[in-house]
C-alpha positions, 0 to 999 in steps of 0.5 A, a space after each residue: 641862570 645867565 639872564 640879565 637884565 641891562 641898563 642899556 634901553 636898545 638892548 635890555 636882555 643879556 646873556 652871561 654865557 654867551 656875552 651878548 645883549 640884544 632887544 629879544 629874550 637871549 634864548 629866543 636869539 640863540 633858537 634863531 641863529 642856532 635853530 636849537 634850544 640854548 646848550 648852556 640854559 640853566 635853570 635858576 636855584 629855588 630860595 630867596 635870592 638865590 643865584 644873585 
């Protein structure tokens, strides 16, 4: 739900929650720095468009 995608080619992931941009999936950056699964992941709404 807090993914995004940049515009930036050296940082292309995004975190919404956090604010951050880096080159690897956010949720692999917080695993990393935290050593725990990311706290504020939600799962994406079902439909068309949703969540957008």
């Amino acid at each position: 739900m807090h993914y995004q995608v940049t515009w930036e080619p050296a940082r292309p992931h995004g975190c919404r929650a956090f604010g951050f941009q880096s080159r690897e999936l956010p949720s692999q950056v917080v695993r990393r720095e935290s050593g725990q699964p990311c706290t504020r992941f939600e799962p994406r709404p079902e439909g068309p468009r949703a969540g957008r």
